[in-house]
SENUSE-929326 format. One record per residue (C-alpha): residue in three letters; y, z, x. Coordinates in nm, 3 decimals. Layout:
ala	Y	Z	X
...
//
This chain:
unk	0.000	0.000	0.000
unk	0.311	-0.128	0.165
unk	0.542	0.196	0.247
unk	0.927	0.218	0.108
unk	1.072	0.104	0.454
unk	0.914	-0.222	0.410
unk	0.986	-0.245	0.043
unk	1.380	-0.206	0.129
unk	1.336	-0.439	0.404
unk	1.179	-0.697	0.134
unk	1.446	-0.668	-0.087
unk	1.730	-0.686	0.175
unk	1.579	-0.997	0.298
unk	1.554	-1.161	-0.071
unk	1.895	-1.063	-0.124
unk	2.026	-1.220	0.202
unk	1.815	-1.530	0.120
unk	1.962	-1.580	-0.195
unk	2.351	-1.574	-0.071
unk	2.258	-1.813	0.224
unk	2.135	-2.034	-0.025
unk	2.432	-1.992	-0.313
unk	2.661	-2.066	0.006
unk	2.508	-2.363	0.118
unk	2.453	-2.502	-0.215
unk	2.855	-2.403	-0.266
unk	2.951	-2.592	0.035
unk	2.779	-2.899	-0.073
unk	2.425	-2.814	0.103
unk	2.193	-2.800	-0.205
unk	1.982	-3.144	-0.082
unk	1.879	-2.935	0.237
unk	1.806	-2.640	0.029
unk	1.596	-2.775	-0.170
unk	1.441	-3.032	0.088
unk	1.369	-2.707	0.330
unk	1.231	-2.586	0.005
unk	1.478	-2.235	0.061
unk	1.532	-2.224	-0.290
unk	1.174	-2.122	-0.332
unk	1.258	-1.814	-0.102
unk	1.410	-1.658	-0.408
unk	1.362	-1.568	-0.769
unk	1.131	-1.825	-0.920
unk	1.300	-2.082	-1.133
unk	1.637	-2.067	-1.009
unk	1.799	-2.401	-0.966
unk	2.033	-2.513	-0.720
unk	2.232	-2.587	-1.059
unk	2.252	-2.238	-1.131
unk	2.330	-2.109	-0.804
unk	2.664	-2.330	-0.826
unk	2.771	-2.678	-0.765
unk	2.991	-2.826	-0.490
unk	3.316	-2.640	-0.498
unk	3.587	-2.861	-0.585
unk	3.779	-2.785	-0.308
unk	3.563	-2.903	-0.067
unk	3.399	-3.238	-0.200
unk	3.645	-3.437	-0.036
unk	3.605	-3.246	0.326
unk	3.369	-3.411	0.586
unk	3.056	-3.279	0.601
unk	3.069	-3.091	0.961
unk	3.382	-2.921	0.833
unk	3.221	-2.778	0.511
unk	2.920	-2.667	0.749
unk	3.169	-2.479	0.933
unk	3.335	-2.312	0.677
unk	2.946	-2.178	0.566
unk	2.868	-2.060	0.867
unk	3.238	-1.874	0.885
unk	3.171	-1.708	0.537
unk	2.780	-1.690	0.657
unk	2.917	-1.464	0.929
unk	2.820	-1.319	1.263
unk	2.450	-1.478	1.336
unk	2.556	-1.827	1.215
unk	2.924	-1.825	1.366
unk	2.758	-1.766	1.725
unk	2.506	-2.051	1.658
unk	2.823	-2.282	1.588
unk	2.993	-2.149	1.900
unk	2.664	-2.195	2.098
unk	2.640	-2.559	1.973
unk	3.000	-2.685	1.962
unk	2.927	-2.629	2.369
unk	2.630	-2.874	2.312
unk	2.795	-3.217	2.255
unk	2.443	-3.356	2.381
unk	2.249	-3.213	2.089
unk	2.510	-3.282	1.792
unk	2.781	-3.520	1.722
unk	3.089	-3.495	1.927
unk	3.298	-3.442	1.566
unk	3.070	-3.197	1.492
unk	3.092	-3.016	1.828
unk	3.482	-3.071	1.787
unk	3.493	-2.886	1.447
unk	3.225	-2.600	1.538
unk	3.517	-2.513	1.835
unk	3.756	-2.376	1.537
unk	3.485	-2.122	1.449
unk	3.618	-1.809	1.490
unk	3.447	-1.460	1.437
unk	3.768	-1.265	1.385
unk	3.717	-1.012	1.084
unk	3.917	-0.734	0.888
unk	3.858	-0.412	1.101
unk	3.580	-0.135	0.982
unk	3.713	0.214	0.892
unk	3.748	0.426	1.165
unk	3.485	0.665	0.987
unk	3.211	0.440	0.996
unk	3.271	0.376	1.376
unk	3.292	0.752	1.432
unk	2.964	0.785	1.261
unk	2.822	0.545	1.503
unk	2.931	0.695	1.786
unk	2.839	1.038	1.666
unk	2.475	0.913	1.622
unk	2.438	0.769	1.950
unk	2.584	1.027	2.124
unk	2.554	1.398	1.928
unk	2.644	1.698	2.069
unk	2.707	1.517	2.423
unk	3.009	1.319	2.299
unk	3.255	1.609	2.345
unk	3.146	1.647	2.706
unk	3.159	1.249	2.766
unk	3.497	1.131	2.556
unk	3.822	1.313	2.591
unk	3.986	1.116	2.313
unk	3.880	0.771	2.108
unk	4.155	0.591	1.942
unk	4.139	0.503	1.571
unk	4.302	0.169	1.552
unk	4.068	-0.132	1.693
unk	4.192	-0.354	1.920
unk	3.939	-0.621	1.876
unk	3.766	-0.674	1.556
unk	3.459	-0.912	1.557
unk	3.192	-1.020	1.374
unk	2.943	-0.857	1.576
unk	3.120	-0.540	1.702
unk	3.469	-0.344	1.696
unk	3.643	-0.261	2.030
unk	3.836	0.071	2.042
unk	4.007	0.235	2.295
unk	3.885	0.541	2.461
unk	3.957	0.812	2.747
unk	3.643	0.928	2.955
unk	3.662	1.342	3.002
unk	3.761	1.261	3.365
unk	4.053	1.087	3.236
unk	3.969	0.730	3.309
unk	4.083	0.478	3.055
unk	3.783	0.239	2.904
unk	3.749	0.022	2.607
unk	3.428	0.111	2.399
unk	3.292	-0.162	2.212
unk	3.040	-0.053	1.917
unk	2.833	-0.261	1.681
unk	2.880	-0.295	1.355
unk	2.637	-0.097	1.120
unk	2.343	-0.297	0.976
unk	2.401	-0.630	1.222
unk	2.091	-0.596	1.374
unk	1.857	-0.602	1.056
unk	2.177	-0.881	0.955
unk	2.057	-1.068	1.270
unk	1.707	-1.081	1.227
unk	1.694	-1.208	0.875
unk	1.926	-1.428	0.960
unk	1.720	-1.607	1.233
unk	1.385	-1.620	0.967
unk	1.595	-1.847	0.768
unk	1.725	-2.100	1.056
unk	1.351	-2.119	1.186
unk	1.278	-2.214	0.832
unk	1.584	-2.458	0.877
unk	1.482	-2.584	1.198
unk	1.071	-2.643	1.085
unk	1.214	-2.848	0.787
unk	1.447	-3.086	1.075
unk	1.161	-3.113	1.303
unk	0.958	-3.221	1.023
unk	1.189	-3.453	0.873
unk	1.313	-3.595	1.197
unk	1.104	-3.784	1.507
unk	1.409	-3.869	1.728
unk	1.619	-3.597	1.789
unk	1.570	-3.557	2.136
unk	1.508	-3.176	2.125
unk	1.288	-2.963	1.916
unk	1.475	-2.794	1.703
unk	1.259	-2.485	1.635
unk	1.296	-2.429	2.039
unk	1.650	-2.453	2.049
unk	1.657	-2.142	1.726
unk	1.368	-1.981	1.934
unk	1.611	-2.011	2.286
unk	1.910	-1.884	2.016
unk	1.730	-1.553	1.879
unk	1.622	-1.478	2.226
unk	1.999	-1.449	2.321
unk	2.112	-1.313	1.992
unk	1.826	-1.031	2.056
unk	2.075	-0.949	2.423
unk	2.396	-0.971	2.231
unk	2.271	-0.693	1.991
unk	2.141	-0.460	2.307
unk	2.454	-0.382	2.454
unk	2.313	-0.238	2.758
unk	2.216	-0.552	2.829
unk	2.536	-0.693	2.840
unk	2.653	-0.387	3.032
unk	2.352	-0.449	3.339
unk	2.467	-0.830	3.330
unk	2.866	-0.762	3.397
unk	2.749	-0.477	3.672
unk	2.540	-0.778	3.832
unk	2.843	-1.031	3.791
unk	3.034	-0.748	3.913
unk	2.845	-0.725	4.228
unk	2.797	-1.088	4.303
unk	3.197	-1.109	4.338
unk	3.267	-0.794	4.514
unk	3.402	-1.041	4.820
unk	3.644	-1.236	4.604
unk	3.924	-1.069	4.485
unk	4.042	-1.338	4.276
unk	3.753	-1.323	4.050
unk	3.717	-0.962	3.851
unk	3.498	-0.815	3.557
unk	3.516	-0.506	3.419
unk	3.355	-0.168	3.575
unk	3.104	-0.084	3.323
unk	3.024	0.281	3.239
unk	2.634	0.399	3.218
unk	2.733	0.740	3.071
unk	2.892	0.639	2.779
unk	2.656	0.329	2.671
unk	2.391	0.279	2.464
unk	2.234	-0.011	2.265
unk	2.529	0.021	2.023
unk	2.822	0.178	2.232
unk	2.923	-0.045	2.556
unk	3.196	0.145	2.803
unk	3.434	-0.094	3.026
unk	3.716	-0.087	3.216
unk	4.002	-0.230	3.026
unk	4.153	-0.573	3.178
unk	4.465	-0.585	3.130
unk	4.622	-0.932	3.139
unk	4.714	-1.286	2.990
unk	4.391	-1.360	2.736
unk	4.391	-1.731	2.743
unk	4.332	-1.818	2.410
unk	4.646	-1.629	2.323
unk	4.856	-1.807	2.611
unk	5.197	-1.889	2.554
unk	5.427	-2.146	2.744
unk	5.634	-1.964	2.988
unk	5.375	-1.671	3.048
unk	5.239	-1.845	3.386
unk	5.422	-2.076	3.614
unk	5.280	-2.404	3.681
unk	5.153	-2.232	4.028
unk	4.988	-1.924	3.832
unk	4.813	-2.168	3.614
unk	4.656	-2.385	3.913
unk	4.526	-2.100	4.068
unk	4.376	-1.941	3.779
unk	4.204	-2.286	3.696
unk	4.088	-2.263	4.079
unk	3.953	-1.928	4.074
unk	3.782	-2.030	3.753
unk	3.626	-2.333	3.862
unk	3.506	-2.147	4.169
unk	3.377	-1.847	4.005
unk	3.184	-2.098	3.799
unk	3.012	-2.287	4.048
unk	2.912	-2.010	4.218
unk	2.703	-1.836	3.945
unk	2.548	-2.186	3.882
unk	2.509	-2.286	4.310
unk	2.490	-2.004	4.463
unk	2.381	-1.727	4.218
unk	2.171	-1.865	3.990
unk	2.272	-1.627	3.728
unk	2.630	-1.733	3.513
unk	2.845	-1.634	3.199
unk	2.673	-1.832	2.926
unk	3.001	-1.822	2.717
unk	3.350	-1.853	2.929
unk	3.534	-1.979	2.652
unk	3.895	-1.889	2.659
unk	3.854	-1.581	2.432
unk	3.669	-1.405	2.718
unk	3.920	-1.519	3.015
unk	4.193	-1.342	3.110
unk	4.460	-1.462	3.371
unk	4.566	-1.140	3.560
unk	4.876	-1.099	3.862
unk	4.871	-1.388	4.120
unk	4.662	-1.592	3.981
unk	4.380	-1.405	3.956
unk	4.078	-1.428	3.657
unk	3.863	-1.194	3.498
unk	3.569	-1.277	3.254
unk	3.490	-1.019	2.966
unk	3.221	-1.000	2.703
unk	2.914	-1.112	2.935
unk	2.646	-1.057	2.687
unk	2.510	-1.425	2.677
unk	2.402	-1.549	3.018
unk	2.197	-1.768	3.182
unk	1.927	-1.797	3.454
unk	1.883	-2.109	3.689
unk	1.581	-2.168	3.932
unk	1.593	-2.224	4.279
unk	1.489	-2.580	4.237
unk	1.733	-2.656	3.926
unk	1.995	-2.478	4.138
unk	1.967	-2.711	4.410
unk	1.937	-2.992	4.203
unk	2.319	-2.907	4.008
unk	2.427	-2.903	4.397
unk	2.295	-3.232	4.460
unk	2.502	-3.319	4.157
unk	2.793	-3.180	4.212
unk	2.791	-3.336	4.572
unk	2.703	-3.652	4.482
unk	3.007	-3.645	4.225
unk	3.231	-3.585	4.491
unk	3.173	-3.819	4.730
unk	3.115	-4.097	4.490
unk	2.752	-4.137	4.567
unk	2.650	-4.316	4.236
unk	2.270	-4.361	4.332
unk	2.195	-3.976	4.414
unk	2.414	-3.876	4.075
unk	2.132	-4.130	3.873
unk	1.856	-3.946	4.079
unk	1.968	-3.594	3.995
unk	2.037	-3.627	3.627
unk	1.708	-3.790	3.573
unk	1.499	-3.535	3.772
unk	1.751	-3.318	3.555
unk	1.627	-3.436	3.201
unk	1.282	-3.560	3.361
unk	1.387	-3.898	3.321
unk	1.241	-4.194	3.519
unk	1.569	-4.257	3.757
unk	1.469	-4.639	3.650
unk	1.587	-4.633	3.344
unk	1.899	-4.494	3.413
unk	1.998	-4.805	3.671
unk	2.373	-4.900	3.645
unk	2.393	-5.205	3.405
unk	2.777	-5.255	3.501
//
């Protein structure tokens, strides 16, 4: 006899299947909801009819844009696999990877009560002897999480960021759905390129990360370490004693966030060597590391004094073997010195691709 934890879980995943589907069907989706048979998922006999038809102010929008606007009102799972793929021009449609880039995951902030009880949870009777003072008033609201301010009982001044209540079990419903999504595509279509129900597997294995933050804090100490001999490139000191799965503890940057840069706030010299430093920083976690930021979008760069860069939010990253490692080297060498032939031979060892069919045609 199935126990009440897995009855609730049950009936939180019916009702999360059934506003996926009203949303899609809303947005003008209801042929892939009932060709991924989704509308089954829920109360028998409901028709996509019922659920609601096209709303009238979007008929006339292109399809990638009403996709969009799902996954915004979707929220936090399907927003990041927008983000993920609007980085992945090779997979979809440049228009579509154009539009994805508006997503945004910016969201009304959470009481301060309900973050409190968070915190209280993870940290009980030990939080007076770790936190001198937590302020009430988020700085950073997001989909996923809620960044606060905070002062260690040493003093030292640190940004906490804390999940949001119920994303995880959120999450993982979520994902059951796009591998439902993603077994319908790779039934329905032979030439993709890509298997879809890989690239949702490779997705839930990072989403799984994002929603450990101690994972994201052992990935910026790592980062952190790998550019202790650059001063130009910086990421935050993370804090062990006041993390957990849900709570992550940084240093606070304190700088220009670049997707909130205005003209005038960095001279033209400022703004070179930021892009420098970037570029660099870059190419060494992809040539020389192996390891890199999965997800240096503007919203997690900041240009600090002289020039200098700092990367924030390092919970999606990525891995490289040695031989793939050498192989983006190759690339990037044979890029700049114009060496046309070894470029062909890298990307098709790259994508396992017979170089022969990638001769120049002219």
């Amino acid at each position: 006899m199935p126990d009440l934890l897995s009855i609730n879980q049950t009936l939180r995943n019916l009702k999360r299947y059934a506003e996926i589907v009203t949303v899609l069907a809303k947005h003008g989706f209801g042929d892939i909801v009932q060709a991924a048979t989704l509308d089954r998922l829920i109360e028998r006999g409901v028709s996509i009819a019922s659920l609601g038809r096209i709303n009238p102010e979007f008929e006339r929008l292109p399809r990638q844009v009403r996709l969009r606007k799902a996954m915004e009102e979707l929220g936090p799972t399907f927003v990041k696999l927008g983000q993920v793929l609007s980085t992945r021009p090779d997979l979809i449609p440049d228009e579509w990877a154009e539009e994805f880039k508006k997503l945004q995951d910016d969201v009304p902030q959470v009481e301060f009560e309900v973050i409190e009880k968070r915190i209280d949870e993870e940290f009980g009777d030990t939080r007076s002897e770790i936190f001198k003072s937590i302020q009430h008033k988020a700085i950073a609201a997001a989909s996923m999480a809620q960044v606060h301010r905070a002062v260690l009982k040493d003093g030292t001044h640190v940004v906490l960021k804390v999940l949001r209540p119920g994303i995880r079990e959120q999450t993982e419903t979520d994902m059951e759905i796009m591998r439902a999504l993603a077994h319908w595509a790779e039934g329905h279509f032979s030439n993709l390129g890509y298997s879809p129900t890989e690239v949702v597997n490779e997705f839930a294995r990072e989403l799984q990360k994002e929603v450990d933050l101690t994972h994201e804090g052992r990935a910026t100490e790592r980062f952190r370490g790998q550019f202790v001999d650059d001063p130009n490139v910086v990421f935050p000191k993370f804090y062990w004693e006041a993390t957990t799965r849900n709570v992550l503890a940084l240093e606070e940057i304190k700088g220009v966030l670049l997707s909130r840069l205005k003209d005038g706030e960095l001279t033209a010299k400022e703004k070179h060597e930021v892009v420098a430093n970037g570029a660099r920083a870059v190419l060494r976690q992809c040539l020389e590391f192996g390891f890199f930021h999965a997800d240096p979008h503007p919203g997690n760069l900041f240009a600090l004094s002289g020039g200098r860069i700092a990367f924030i939010d390092c919970g999606m990253t990525g891995q490289a073997d040695t031989r793939t490692t050498q192989q983006l080297a190759d690339l990037v060498s044979g890029v700049v010195s114009g060496d046309v032939d070894r470029v062909i031979a890298v990307v098709g060892a790259l994508g396992d691709i017979d170089p022969s069919k990638l001769e120049d045609r002219g």
